[in-house]
CHARMM-style PDB file with segment names, atoms N, HN, CA, C and O in Angstrom:
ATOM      1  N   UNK     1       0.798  -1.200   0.000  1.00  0.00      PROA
ATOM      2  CA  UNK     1       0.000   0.000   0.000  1.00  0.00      PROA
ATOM      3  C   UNK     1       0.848   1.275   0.000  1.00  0.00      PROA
ATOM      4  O   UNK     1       0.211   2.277  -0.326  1.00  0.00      PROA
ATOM      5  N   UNK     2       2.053   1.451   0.272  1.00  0.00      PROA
ATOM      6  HN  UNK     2       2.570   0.637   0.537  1.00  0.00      PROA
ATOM      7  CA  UNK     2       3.092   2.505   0.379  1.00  0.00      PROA
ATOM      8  C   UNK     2       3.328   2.917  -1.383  1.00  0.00      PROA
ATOM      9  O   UNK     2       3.664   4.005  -1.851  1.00  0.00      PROA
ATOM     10  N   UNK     3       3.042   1.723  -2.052  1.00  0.00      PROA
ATOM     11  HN  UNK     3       2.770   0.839  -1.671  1.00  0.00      PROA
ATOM     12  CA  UNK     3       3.259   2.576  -3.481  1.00  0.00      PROA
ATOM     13  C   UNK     3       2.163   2.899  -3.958  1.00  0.00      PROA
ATOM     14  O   UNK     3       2.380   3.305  -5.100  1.00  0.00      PROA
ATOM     15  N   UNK     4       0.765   2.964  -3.650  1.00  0.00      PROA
ATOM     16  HN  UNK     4       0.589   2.634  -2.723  1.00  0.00      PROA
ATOM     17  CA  UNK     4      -0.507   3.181  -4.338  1.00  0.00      PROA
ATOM     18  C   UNK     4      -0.043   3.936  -5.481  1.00  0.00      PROA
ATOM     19  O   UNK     4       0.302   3.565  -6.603  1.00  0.00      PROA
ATOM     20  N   UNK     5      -0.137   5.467  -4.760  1.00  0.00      PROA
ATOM     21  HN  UNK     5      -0.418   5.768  -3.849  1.00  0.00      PROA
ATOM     22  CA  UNK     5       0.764   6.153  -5.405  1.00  0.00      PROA
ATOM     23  C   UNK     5       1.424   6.892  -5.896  1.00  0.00      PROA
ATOM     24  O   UNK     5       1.405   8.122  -5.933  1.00  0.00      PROA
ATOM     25  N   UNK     6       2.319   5.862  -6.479  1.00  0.00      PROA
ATOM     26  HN  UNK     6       2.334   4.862  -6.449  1.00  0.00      PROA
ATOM     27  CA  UNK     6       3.707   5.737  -7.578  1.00  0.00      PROA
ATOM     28  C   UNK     6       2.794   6.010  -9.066  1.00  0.00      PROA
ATOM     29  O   UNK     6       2.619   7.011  -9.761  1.00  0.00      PROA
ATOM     30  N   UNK     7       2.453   4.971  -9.129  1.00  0.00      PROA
ATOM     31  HN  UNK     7       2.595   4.158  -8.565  1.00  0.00      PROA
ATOM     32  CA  UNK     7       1.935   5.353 -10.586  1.00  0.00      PROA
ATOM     33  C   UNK     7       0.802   5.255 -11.385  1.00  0.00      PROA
ATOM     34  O   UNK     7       0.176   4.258 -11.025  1.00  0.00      PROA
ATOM     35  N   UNK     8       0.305   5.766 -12.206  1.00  0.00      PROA
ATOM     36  HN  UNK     8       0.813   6.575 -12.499  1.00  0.00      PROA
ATOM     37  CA  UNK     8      -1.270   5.853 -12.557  1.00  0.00      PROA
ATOM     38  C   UNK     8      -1.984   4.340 -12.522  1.00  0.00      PROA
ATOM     39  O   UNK     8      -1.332   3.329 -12.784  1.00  0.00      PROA
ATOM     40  N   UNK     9      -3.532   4.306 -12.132  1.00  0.00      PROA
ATOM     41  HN  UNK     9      -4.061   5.127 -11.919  1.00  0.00      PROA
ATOM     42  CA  UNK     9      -4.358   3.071 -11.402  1.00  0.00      PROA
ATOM     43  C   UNK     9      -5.125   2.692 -12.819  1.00  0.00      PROA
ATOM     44  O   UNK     9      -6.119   3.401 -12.976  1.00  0.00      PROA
ATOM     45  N   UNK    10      -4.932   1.868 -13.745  1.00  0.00      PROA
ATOM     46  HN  UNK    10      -4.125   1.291 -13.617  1.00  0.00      PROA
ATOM     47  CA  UNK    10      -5.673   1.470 -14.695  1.00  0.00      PROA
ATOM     48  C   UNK    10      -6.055  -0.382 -14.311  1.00  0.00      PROA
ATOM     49  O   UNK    10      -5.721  -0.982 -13.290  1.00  0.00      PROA
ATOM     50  N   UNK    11      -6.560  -0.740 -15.080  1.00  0.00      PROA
ATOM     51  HN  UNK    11      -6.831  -0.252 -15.909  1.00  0.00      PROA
ATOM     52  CA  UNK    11      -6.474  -2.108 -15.200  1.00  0.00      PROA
ATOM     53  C   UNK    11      -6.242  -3.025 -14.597  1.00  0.00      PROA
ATOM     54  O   UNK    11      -6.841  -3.829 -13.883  1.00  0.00      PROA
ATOM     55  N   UNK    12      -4.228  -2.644 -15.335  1.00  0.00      PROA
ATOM     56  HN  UNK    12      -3.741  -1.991 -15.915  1.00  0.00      PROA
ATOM     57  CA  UNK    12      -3.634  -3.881 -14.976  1.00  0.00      PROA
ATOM     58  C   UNK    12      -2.924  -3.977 -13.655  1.00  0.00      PROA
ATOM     59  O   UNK    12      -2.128  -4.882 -13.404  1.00  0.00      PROA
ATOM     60  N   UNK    13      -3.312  -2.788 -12.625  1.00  0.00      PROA
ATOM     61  HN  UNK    13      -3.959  -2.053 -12.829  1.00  0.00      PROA
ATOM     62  CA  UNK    13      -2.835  -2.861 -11.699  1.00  0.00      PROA
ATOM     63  C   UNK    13      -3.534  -3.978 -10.341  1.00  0.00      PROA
ATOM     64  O   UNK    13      -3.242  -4.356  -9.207  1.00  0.00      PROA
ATOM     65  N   UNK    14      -4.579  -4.145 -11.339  1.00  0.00      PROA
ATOM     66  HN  UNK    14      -4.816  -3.838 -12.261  1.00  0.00      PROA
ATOM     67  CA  UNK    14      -5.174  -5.462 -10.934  1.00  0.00      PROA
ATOM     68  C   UNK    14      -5.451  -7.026 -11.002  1.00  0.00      PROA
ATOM     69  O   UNK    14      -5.756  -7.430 -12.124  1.00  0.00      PROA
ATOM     70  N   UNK    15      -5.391  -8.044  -9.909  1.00  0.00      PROA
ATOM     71  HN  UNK    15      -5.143  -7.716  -8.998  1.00  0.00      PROA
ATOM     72  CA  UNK    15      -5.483  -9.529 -10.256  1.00  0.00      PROA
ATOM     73  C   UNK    15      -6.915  -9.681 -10.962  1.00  0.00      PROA
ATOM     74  O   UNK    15      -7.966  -9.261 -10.478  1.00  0.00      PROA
ATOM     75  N   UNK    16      -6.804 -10.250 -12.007  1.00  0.00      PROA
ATOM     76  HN  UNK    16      -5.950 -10.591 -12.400  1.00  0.00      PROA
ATOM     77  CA  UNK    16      -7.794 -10.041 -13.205  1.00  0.00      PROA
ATOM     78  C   UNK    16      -8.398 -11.599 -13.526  1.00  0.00      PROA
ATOM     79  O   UNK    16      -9.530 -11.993 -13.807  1.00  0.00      PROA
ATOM     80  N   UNK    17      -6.921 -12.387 -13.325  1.00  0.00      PROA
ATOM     81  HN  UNK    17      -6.002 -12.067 -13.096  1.00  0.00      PROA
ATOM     82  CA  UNK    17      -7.247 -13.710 -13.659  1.00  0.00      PROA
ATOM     83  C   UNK    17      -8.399 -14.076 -15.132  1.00  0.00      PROA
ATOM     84  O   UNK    17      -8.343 -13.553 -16.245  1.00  0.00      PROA
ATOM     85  N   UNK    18      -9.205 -14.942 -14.728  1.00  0.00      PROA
ATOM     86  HN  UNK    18      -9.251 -15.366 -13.823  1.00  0.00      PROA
ATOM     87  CA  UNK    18      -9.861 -15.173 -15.716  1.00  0.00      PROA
ATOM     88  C   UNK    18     -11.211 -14.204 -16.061  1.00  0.00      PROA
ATOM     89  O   UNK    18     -12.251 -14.476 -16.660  1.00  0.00      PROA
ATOM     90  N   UNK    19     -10.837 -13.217 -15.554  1.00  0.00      PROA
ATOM     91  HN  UNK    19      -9.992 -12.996 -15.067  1.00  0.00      PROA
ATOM     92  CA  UNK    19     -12.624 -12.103 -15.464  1.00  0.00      PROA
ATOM     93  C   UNK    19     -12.169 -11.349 -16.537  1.00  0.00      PROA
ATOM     94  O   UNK    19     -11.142 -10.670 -16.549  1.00  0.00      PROA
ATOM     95  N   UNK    20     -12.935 -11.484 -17.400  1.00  0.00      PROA
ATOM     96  HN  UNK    20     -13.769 -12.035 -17.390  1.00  0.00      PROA
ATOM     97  CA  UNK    20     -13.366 -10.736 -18.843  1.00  0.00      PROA
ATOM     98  C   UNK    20     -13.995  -9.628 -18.777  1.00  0.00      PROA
ATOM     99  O   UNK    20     -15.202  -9.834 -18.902  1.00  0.00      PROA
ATOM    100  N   UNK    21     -13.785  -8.718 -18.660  1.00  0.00      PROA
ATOM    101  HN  UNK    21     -12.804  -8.551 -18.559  1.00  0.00      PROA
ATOM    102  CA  UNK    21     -15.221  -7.447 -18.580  1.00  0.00      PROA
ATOM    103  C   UNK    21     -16.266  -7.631 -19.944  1.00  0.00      PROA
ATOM    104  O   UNK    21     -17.496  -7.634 -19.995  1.00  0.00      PROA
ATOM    105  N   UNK    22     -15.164  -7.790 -21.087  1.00  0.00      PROA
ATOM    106  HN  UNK    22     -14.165  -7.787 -21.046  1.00  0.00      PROA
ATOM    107  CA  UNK    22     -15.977  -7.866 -22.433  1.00  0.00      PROA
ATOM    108  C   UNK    22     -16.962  -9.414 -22.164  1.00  0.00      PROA
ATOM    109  O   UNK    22     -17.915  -9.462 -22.942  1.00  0.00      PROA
ATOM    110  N   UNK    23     -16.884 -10.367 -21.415  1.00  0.00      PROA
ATOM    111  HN  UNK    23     -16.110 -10.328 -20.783  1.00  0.00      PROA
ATOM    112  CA  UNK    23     -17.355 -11.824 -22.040  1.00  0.00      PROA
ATOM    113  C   UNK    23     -18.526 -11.802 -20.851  1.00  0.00      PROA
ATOM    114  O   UNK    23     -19.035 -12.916 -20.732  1.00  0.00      PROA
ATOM    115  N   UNK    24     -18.936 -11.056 -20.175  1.00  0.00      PROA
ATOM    116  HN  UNK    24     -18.523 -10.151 -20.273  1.00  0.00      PROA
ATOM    117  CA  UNK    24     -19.739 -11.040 -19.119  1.00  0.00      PROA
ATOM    118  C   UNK    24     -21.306 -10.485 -19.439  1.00  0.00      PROA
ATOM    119  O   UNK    24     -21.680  -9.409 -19.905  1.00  0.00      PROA
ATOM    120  N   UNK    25     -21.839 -11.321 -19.125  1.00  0.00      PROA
ATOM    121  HN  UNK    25     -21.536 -12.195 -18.746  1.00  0.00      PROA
ATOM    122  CA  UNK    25     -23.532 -11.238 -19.228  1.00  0.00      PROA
ATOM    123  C   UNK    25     -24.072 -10.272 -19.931  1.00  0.00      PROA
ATOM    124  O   UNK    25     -24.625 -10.280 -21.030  1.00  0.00      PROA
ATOM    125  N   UNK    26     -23.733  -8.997 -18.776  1.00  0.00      PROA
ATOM    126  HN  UNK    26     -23.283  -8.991 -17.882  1.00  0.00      PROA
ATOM    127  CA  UNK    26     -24.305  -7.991 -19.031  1.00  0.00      PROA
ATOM    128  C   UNK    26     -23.173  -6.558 -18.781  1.00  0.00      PROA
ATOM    129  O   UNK    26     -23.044  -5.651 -17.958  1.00  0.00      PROA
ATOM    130  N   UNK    27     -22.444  -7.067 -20.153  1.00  0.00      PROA
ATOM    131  HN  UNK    27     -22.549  -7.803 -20.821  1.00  0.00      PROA
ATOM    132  CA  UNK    27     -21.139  -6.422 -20.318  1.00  0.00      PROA
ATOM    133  C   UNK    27     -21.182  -5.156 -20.147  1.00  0.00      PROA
ATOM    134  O   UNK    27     -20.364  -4.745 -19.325  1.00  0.00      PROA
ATOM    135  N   UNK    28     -22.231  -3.930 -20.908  1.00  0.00      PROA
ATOM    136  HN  UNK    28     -22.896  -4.264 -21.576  1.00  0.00      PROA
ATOM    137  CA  UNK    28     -22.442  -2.709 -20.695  1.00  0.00      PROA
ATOM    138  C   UNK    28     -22.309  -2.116 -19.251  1.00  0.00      PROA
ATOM    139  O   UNK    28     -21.997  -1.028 -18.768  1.00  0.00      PROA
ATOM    140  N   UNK    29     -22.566  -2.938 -18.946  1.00  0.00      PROA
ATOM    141  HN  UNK    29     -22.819  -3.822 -19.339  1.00  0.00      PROA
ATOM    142  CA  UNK    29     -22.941  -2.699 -16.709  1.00  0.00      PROA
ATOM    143  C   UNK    29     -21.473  -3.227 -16.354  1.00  0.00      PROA
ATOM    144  O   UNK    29     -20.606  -2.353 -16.348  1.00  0.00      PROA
ATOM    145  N   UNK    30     -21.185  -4.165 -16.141  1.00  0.00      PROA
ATOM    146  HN  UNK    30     -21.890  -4.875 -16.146  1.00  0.00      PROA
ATOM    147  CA  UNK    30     -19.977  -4.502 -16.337  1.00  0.00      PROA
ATOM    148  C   UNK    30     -18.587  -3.738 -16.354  1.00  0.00      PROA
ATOM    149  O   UNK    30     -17.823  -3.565 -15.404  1.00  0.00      PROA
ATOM    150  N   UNK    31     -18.456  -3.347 -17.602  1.00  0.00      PROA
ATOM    151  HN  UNK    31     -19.077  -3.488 -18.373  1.00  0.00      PROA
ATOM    152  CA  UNK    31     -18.009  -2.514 -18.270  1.00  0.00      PROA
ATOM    153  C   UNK    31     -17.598  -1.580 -17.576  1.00  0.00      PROA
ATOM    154  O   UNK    31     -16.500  -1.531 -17.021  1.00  0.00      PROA
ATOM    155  N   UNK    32     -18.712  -0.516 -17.546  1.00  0.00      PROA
ATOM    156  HN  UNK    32     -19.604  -0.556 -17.997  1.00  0.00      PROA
ATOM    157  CA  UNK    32     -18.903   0.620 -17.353  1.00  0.00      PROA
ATOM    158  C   UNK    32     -18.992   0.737 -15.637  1.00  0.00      PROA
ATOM    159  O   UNK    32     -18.827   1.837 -15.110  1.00  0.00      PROA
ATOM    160  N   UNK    33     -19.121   0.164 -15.251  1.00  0.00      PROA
ATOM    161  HN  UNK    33     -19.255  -0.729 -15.679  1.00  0.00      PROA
ATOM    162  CA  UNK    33     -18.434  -0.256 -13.383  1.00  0.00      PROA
ATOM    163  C   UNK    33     -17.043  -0.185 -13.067  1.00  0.00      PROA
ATOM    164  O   UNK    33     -16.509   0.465 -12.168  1.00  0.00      PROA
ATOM    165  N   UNK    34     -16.461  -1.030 -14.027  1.00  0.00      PROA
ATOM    166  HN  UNK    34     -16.895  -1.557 -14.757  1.00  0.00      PROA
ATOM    167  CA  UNK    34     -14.911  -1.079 -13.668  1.00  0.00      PROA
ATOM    168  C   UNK    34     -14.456  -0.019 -14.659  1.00  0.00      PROA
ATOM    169  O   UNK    34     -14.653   1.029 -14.044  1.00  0.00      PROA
ATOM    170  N   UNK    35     -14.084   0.213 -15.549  1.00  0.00      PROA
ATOM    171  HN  UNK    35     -13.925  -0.639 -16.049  1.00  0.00      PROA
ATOM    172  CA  UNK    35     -14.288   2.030 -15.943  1.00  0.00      PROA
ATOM    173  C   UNK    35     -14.247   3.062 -15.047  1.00  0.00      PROA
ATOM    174  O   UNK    35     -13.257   3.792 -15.073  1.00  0.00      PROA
ATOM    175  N   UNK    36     -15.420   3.342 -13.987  1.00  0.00      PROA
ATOM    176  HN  UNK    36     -16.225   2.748 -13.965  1.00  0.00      PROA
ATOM    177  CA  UNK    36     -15.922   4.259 -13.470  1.00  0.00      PROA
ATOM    178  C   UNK    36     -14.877   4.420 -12.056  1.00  0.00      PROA
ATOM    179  O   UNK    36     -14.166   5.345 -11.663  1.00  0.00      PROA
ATOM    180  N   UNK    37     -15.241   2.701 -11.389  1.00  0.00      PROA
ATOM    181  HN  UNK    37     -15.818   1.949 -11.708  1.00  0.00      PROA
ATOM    182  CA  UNK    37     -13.979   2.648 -10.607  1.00  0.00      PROA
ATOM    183  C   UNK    37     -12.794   2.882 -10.281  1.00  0.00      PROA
ATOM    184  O   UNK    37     -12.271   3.246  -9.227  1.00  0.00      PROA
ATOM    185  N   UNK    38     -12.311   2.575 -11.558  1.00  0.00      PROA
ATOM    186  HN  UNK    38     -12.735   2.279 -12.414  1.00  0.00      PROA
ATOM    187  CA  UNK    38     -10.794   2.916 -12.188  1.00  0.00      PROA
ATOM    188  C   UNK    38     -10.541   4.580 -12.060  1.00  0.00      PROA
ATOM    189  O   UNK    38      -9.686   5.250 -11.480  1.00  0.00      PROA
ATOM    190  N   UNK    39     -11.528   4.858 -12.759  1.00  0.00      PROA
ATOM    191  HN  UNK    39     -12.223   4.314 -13.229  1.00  0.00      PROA
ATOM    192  CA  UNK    39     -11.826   6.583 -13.044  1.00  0.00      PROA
ATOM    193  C   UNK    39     -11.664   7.391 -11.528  1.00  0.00      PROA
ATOM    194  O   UNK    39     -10.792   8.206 -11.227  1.00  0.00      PROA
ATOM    195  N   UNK    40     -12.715   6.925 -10.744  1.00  0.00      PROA
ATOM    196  HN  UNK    40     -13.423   6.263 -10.989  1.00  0.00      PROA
ATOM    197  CA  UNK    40     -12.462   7.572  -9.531  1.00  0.00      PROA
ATOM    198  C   UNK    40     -11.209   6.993  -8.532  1.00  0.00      PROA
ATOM    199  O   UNK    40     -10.643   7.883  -7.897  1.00  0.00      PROA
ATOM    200  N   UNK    41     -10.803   5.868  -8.358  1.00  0.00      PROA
ATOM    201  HN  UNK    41     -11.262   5.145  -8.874  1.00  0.00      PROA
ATOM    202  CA  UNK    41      -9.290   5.408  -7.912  1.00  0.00      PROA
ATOM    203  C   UNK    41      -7.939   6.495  -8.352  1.00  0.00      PROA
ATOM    204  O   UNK    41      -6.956   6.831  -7.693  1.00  0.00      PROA
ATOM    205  N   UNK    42      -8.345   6.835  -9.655  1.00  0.00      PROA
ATOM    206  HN  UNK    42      -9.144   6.562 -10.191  1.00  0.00      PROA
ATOM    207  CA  UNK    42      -7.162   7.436 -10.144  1.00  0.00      PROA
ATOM    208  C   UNK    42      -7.288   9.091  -9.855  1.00  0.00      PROA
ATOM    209  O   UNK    42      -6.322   9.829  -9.663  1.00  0.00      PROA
ATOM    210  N   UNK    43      -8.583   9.471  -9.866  1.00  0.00      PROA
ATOM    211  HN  UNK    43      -9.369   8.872 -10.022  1.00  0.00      PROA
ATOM    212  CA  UNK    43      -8.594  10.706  -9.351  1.00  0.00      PROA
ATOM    213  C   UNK    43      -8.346  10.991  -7.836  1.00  0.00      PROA
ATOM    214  O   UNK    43      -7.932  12.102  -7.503  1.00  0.00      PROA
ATOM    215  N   UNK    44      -8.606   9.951  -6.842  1.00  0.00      PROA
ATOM    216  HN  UNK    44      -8.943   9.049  -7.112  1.00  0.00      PROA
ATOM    217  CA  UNK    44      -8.335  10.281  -5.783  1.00  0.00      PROA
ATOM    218  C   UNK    44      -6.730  10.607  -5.444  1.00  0.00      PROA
ATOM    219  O   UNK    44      -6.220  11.573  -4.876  1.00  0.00      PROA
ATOM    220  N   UNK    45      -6.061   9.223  -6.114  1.00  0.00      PROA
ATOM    221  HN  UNK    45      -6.476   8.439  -6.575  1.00  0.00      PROA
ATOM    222  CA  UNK    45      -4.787   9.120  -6.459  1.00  0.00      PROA
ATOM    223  C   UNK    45      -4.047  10.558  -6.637  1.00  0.00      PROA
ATOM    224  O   UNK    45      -3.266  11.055  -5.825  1.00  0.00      PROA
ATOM    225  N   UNK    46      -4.354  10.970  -7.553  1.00  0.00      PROA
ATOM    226  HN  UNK    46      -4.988  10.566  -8.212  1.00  0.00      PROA
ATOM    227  CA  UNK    46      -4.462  12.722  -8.501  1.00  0.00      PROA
ATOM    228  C   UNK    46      -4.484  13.712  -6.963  1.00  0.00      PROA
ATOM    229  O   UNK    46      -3.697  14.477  -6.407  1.00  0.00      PROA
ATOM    230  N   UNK    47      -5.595  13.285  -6.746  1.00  0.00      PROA
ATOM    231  HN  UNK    47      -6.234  12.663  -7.198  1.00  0.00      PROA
ATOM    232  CA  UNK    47      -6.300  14.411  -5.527  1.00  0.00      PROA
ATOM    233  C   UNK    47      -4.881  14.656  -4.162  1.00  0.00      PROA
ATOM    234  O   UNK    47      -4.398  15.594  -3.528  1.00  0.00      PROA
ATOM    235  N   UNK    48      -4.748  13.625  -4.245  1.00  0.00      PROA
ATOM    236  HN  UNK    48      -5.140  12.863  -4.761  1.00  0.00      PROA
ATOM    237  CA  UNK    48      -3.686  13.377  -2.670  1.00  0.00      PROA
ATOM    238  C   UNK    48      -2.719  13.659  -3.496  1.00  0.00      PROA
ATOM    239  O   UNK    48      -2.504  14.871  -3.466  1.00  0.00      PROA
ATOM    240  N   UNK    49      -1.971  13.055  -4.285  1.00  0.00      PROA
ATOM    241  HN  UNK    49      -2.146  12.071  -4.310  1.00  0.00      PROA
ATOM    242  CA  UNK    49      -0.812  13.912  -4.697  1.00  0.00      PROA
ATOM    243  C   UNK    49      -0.795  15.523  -4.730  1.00  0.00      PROA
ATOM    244  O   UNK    49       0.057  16.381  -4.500  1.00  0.00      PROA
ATOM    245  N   UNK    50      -1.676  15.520  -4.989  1.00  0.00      PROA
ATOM    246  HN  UNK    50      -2.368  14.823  -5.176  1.00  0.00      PROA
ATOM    247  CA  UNK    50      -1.816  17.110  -5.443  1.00  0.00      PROA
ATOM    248  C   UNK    50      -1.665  17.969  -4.058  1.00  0.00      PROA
ATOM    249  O   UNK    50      -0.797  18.818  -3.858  1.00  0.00      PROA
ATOM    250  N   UNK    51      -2.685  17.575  -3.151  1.00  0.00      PROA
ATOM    251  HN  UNK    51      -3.390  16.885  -3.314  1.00  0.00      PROA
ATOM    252  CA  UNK    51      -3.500  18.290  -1.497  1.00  0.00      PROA
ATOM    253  C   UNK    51      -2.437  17.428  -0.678  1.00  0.00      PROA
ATOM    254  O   UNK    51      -2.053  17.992   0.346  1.00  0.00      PROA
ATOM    255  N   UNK    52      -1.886  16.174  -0.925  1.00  0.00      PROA
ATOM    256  HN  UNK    52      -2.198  15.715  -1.757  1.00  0.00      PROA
ATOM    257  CA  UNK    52      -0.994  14.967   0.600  1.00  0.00      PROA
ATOM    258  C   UNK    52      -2.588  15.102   1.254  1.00  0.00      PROA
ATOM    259  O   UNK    52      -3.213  14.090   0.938  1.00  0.00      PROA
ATOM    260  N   UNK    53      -3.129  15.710   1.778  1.00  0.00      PROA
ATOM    261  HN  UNK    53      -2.621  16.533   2.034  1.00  0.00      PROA
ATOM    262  CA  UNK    53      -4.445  15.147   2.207  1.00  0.00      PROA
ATOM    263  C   UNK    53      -4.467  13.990   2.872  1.00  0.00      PROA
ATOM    264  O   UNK    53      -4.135  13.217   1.974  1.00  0.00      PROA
ATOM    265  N   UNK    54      -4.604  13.437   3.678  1.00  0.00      PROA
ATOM    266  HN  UNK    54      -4.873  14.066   4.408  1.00  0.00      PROA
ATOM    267  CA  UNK    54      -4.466  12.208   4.308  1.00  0.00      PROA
ATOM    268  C   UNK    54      -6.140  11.396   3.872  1.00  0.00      PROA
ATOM    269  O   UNK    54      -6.407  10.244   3.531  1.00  0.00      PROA
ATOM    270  N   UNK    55      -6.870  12.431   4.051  1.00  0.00      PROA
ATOM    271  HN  UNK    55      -6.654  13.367   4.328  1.00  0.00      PROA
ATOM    272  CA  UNK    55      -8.355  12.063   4.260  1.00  0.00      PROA
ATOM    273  C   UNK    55      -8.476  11.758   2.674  1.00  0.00      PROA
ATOM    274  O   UNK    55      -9.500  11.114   2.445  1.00  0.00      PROA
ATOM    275  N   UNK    56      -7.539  12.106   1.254  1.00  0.00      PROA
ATOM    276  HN  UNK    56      -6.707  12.628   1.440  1.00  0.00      PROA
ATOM    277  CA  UNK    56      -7.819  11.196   0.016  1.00  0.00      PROA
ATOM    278  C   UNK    56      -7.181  10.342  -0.213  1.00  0.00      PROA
ATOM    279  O   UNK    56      -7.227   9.790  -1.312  1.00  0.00      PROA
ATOM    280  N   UNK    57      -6.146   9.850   1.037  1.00  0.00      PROA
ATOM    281  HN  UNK    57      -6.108  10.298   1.930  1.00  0.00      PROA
ATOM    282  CA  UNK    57      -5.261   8.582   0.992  1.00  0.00      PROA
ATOM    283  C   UNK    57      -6.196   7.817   1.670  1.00  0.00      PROA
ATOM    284  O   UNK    57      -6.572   7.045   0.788  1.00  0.00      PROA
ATOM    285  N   UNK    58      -6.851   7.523   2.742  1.00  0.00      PROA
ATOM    286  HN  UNK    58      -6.546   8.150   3.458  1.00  0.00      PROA
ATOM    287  CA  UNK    58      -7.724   7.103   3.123  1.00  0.00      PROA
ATOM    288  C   UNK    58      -8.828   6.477   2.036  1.00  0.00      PROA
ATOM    289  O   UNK    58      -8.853   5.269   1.800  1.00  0.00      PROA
ATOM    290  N   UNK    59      -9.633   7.315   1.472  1.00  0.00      PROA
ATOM    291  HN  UNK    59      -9.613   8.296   1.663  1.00  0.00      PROA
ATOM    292  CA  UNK    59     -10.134   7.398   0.955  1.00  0.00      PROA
ATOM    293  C   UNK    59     -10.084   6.008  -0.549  1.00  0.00      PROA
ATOM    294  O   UNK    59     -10.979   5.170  -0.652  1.00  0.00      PROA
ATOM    295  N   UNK    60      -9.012   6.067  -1.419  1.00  0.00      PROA
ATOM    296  HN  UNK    60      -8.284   6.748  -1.336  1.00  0.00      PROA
ATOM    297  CA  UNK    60      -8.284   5.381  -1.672  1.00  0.00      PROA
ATOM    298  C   UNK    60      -8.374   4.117  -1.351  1.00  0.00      PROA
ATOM    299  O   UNK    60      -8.934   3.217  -1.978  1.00  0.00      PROA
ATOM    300  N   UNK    61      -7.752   4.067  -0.259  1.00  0.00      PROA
ATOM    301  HN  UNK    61      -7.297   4.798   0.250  1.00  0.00      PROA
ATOM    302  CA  UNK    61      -7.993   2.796   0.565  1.00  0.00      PROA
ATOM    303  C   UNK    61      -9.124   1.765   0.647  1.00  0.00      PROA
ATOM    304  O   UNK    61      -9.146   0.585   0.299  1.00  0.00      PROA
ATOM    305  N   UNK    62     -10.126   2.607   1.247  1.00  0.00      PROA
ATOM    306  HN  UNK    62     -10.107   3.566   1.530  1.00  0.00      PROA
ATOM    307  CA  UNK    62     -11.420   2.130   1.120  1.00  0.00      PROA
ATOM    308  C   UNK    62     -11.785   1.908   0.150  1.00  0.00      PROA
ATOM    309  O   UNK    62     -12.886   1.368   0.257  1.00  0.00      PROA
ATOM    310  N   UNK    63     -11.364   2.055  -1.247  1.00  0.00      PROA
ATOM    311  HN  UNK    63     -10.470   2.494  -1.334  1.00  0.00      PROA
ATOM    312  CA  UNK    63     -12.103   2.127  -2.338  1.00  0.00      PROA
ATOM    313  C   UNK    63     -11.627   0.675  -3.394  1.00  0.00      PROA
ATOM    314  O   UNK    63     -12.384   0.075  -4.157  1.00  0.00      PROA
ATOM    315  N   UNK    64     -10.112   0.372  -3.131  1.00  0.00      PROA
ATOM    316  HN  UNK    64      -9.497   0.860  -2.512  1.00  0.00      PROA
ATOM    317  CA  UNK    64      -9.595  -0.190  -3.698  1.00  0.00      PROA
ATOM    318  C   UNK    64      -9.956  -1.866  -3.279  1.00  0.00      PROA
ATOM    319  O   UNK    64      -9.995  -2.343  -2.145  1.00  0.00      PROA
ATOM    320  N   UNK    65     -10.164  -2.463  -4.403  1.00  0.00      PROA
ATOM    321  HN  UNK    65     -10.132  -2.076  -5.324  1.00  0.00      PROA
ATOM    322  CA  UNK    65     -10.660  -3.570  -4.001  1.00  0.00      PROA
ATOM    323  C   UNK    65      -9.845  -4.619  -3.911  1.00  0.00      PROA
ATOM    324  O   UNK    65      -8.649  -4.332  -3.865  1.00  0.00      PROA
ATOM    325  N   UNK    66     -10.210  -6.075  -3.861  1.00  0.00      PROA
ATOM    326  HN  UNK    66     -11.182  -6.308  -3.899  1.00  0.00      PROA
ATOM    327  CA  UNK    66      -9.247  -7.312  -2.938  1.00  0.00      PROA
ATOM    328  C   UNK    66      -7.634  -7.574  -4.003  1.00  0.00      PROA
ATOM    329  O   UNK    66      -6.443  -7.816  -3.805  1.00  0.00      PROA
ATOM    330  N   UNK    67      -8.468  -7.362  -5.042  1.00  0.00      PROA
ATOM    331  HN  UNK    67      -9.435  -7.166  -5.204  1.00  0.00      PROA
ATOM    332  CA  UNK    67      -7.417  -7.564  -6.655  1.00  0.00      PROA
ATOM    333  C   UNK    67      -6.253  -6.546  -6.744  1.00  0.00      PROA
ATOM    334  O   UNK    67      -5.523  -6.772  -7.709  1.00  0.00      PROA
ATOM    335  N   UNK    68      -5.861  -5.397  -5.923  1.00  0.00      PROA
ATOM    336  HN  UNK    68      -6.454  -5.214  -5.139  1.00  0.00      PROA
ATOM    337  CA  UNK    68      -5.425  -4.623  -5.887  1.00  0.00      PROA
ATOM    338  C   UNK    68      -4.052  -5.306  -5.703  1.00  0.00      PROA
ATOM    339  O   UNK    68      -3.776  -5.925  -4.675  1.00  0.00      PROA
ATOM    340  N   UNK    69      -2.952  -5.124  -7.051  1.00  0.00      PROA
ATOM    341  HN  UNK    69      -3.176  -4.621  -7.885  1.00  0.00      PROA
ATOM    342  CA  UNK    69      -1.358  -5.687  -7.213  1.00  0.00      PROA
ATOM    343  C   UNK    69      -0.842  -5.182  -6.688  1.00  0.00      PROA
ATOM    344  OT1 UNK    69       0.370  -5.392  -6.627  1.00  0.00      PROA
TER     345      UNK     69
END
């Protein structure tokens, strides 16, 4: 957790294993979940670099889920 971060939060900064976003049911939803996630992970990321802010390192934290490399 000391490098969150280091460097921008896309994807592959996650254990992904066999989960497809594209091959899933109801891919649009899907999709557009982990997208959004990603989206706000990286802005918080953004946010605390920017402010050190403790309360958007936190933040962060809570947000990031079990898959987190």
């Amino acid at each position: 957790m000391h490098k969150i971060t280091a460097k921008p939060i896309t994807l592959d900064c996650f254990e992904t294993g066999d989960f497809n976003v594209e091959k899933i049911t109801d891919v649009y939803t899907n999709k557009v979940f982990v997208e959004e996630l990603i989206s706000k992970l990286e802005y918080l990321r953004l946010s605390y670099l920017k402010t050190k802010d403790m309360a958007e390192w936190k933040e962060l934290i809570r947000w990031l889920p079990e898959s987190w490399l």
